[in-house]
N, C-alpha and C positions, 0 to 999 in steps of 0.2 A: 658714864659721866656723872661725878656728883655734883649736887646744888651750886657748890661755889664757883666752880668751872662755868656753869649754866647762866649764871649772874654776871660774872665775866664777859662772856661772850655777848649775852646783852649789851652791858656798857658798851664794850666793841661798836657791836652792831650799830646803837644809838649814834656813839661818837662819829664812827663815818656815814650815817643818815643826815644829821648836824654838817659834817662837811661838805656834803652834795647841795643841802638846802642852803647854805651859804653863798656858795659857789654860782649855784643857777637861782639865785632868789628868790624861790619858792619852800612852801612848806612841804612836804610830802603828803599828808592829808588832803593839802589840796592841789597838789599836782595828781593822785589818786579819784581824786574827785573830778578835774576834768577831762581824764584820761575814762571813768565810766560813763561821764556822761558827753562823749563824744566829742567836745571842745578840742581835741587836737587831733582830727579829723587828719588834716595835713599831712601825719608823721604817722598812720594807719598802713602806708603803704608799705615801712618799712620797723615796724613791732610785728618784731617776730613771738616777743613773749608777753602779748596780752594776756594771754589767757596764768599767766604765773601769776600775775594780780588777783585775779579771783579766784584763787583757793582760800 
């Protein structure tokens, strides 16, 4: 894959992170941040991919 490709996908990536955070009115920083520090405890019984966040 070269760089340009790689930049691309970024953008991608960005622009539908930007749709999610619109969508559910949160940032992702800090829906990552209450997802570590336990605040959505609630929704624990059914994250299957906690652990995808902390790589």
């Amino acid at each position: 894959m070269e760089l340009h490709e790689l930049v691309l996908e970024m953008k991608q990536l960005e622009r539908r992170l930007t749709l999610y955070e619109e969508k559910y009115g949160i940032l992702s920083q800090d829906f990552y941040d209450l997802l570590q520090t336990g605040r959505l405890a609630r929704y624990d019984d059914f994250d299957e991919t906690r652990t995808d966040f902390g790589r």
